[in-house]
C-alpha positions as CSV (number, residue, x, y, z in Angstrom):
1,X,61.2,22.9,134.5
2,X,60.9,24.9,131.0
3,X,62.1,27.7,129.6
4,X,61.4,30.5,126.6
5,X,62.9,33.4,124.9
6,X,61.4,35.8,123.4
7,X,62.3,38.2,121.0
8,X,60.1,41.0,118.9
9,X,61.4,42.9,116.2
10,X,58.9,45.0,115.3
11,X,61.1,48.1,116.5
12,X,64.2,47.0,114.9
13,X,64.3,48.7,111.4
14,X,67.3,46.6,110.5
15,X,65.5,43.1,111.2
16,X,63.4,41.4,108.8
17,X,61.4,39.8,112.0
18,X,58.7,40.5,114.1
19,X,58.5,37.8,116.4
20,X,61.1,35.2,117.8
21,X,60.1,32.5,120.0
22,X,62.2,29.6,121.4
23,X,61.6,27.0,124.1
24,X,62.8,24.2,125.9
25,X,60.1,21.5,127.6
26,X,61.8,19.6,130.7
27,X,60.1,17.0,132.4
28,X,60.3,12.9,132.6
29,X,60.9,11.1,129.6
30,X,58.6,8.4,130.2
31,X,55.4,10.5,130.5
32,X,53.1,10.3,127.4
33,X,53.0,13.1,125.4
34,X,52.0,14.2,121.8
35,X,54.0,16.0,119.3
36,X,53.7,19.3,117.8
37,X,50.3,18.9,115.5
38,X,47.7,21.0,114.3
39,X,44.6,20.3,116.5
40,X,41.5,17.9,115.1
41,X,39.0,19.8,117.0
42,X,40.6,22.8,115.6
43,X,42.8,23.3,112.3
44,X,44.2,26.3,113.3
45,X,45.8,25.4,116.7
46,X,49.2,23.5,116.7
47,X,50.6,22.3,119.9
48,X,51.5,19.1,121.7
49,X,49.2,16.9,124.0
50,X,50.0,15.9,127.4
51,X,48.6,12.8,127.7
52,X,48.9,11.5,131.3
53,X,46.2,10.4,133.1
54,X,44.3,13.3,135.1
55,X,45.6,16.4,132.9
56,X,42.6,16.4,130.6
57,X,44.6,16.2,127.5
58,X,45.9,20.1,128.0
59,X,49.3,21.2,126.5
60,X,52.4,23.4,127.6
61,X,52.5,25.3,124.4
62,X,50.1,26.4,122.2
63,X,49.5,28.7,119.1
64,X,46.7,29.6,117.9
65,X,46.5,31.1,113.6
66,X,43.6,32.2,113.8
67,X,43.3,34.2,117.3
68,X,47.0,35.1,116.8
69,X,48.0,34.2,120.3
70,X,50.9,32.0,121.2
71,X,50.5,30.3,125.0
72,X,53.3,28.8,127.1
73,X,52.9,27.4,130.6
74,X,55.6,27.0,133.3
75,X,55.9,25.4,136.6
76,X,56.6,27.5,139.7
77,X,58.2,24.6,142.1
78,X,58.1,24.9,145.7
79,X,54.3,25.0,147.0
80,X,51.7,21.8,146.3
81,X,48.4,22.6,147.4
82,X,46.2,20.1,148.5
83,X,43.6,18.7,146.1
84,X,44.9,20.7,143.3
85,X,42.8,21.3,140.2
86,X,45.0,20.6,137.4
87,X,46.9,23.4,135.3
88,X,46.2,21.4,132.0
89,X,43.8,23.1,130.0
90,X,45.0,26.8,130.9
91,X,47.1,27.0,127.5
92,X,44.7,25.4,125.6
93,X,41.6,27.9,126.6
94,X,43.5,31.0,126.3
95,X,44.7,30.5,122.5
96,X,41.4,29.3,121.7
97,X,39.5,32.5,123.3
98,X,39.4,35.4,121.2
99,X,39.8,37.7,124.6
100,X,42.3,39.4,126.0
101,X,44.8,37.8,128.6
102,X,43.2,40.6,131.1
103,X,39.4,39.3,130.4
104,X,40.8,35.9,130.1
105,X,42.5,35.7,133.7
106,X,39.4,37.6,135.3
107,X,37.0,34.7,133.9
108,X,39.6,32.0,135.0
109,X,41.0,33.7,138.7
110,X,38.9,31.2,141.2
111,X,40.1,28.1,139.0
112,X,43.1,29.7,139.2
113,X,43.7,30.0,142.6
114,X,42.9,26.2,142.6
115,X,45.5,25.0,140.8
116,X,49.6,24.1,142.2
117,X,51.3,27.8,141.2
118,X,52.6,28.6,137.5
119,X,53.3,31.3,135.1
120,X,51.5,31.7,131.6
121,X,53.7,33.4,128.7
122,X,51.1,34.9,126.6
123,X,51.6,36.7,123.2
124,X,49.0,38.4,121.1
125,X,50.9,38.4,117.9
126,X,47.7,40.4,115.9
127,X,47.4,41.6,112.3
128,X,50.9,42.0,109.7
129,X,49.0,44.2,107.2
130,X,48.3,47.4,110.0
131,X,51.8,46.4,111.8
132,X,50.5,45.4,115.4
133,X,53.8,45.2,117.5
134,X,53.3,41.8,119.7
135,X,52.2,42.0,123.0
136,X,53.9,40.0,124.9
137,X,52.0,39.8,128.9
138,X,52.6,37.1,131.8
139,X,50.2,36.2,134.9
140,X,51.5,34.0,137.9
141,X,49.0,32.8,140.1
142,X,51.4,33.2,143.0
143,X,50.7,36.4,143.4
144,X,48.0,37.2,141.0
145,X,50.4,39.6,139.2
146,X,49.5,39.9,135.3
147,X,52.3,42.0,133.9
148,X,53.0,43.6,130.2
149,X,56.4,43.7,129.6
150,X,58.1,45.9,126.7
151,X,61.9,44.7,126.3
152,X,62.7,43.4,123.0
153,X,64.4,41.0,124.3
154,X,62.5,38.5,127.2
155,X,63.3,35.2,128.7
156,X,61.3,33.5,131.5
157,X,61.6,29.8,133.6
158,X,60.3,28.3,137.1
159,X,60.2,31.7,138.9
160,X,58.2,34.5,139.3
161,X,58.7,36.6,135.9
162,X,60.4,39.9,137.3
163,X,62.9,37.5,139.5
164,X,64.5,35.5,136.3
165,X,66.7,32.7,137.1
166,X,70.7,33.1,136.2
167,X,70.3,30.9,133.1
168,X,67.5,33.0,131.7
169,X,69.8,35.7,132.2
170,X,72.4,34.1,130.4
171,X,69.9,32.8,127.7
172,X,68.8,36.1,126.4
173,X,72.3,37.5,125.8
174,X,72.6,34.2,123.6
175,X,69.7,35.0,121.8
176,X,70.4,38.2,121.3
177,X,73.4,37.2,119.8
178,X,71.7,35.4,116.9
179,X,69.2,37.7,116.2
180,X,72.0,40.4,115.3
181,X,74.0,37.9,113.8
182,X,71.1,36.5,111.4
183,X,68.5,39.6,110.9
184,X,67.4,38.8,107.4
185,X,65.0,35.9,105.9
186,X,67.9,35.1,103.3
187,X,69.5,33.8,106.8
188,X,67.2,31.6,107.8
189,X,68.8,28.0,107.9
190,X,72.1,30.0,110.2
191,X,69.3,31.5,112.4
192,X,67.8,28.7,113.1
193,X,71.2,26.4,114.0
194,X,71.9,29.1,116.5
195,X,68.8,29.1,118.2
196,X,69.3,25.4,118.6
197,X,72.2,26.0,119.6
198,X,71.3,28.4,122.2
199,X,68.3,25.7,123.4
200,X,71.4,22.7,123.6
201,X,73.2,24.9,125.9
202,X,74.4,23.0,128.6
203,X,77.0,25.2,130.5
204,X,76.3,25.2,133.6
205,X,74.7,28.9,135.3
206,X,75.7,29.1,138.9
207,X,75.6,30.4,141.2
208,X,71.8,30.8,141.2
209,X,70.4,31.5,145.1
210,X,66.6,31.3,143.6
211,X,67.0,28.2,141.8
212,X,69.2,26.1,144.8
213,X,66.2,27.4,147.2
214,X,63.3,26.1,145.1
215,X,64.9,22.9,143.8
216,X,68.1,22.8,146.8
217,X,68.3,18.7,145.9
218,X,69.1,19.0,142.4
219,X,69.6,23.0,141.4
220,X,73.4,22.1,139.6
221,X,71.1,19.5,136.8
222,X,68.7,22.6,136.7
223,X,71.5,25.6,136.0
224,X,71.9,24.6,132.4
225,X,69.5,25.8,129.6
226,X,69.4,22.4,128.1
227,X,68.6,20.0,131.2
228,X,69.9,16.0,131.9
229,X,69.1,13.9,134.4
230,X,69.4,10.3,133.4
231,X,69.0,8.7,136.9
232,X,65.5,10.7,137.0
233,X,64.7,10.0,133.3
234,X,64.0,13.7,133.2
235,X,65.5,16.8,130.8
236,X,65.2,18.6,128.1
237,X,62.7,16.4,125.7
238,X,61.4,18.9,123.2
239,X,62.6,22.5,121.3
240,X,60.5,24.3,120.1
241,X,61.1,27.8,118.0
242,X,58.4,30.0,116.5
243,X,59.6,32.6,113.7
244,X,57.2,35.7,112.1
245,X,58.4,38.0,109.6
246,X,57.2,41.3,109.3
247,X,55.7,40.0,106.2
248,X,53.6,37.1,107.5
249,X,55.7,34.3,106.7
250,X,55.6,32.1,110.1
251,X,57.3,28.7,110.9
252,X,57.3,26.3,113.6
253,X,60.0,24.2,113.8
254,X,59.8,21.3,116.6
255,X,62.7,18.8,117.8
256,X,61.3,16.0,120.3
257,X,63.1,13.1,121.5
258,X,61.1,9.8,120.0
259,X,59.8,7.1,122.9
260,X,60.7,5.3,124.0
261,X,63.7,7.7,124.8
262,X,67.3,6.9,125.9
263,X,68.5,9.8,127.4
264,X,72.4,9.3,126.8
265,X,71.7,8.3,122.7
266,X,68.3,10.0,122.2
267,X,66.9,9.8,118.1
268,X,65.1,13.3,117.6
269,X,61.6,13.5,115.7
270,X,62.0,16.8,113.6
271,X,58.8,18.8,112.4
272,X,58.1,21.9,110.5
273,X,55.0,24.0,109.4
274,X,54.9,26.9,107.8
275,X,52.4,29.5,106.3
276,X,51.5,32.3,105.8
277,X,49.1,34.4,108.8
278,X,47.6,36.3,105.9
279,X,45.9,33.3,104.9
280,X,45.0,31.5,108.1
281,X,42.0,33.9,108.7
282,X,38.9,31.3,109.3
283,X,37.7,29.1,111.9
284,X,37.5,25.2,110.7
């Protein structure tokens, strides 16, 4: 189970951002992963690395500086096909293609169809200088629905995008919170405790009739933004947030638990990076 908000500003005169991205990764705390590192293959994509056996290396999140696309994958519980190809690398082609999500999902549909169900957040972030407002589009392969969607304010989990869950409901009103509350670069540091804030959330979000029918065992654990089950060693294990001004000044800031990882007194590996999109204009 994961979760993102989103939030783009590019219509908000009063904001000094374009783009606001935050996101919590669930899932076991003993599975191997990588931290939030620009690639070596490729300089100009930072992500994490999934690195249990049979997921080819692939990642849940993904931006790419140079294609100016940001890439999230989520789970859609519920239905295991047999022989499944794995969902892995799905994040990792799309930011390093320099198609469109449309063009991108057409060449990918029959792998696609292959692989146990999911939904991928994709934003196209484009150019500062001519003011492209981000596109922000999702495809599920549940029902091979690829969607655009134009709120300024969005927040999707482990359902089908236009059928949130309650806590996604919840989440965006939090987040839209901040973002009034902390429009301006000056404000930084604030904005970023709140977002935290809003991705530590544990208050429970019931009742939720999608969620207790796609997970009925354990849907109370899963109600809460920030997830913790220690008997399953499995919960919230990394934040991430992703912030653009209208300028070009972009940040990623990542919090991850460090392994080995005891879920009750967890020690938290904190990164950032930050530049400017301006200048992260070539392939290496």
């Amino acid at each position: 189970m994961c979760i993102v908000f989103i939030y783009v500003g590019s219509n908000d005169a009063d904001s000094e951002y374009k783009l606001i991205l935050i996101s919590n990764r669930d899932e076991f705390y003993d599975r191997p992963s990588q931290n939030m590192s620009p690639w070596e293959e490729d300089v100009n994509i930072y992500g994490g690395r999934d690195l249990q056996t049979g997921c080819e290396g692939g990642t849940w999140l993904a931006l790419s500086t140079y294609n100016k696309k940001i890439g999230l994958l989520l789970n859609l519980p519920g239905v295991h096909k047999d022989n499944a190809k794995s969902r892995g690398k799905v994040v990792e082609n799309y930011v390093k293609g320099d198609i469109k999500l449309i063009s991108f999902v057409d060449s990918m549909k029959q792998h696609f169809q292959e692989c146990n169900e999911f939904v991928l957040v994709a934003v196209e972030f484009g150019c500062v200088i001519i003011n492209v407002i981000p596109t922000v589009q999702t495809y599920n392969n549940g029902n091979n629905e690829l969607k655009q969607w134009h709120d300024q304010y969005l927040g999707f989990s482990n359902s089908l995008p236009d059928q949130p869950l309650t806590k996604v409901e919840a989440g965006k009103c939090k987040l839209q919170d901040a973002c009034n509350k902390y429009k301006k670069i000056n404000n930084k540091d604030k904005l970023i405790e709140e977002l935290i804030a809003v991705l530590k959330s544990e208050k429970s979000n019931l009742p939720d009739p999608q969620l207790e029918e796609r997970r009925p065992q354990i849907f109370k654990e899963l109600s809460s933004i920030f997830v913790k089950i220690p008997k399953a060693r499995y919960g919230t294990r990394t934040h991430t947030i992703i912030l653009l001004t209208k300028t070009g000044e972009m940040d990623i800031i990542e919090m991850s638990m460090k392994s080995p990882i005891d879920p009750l007194e967890p020690t938290w590996n904190n990164v950032t990076f930050s530049w400017h999109t301006q200048h992260k204009n070539s392939k290496q």
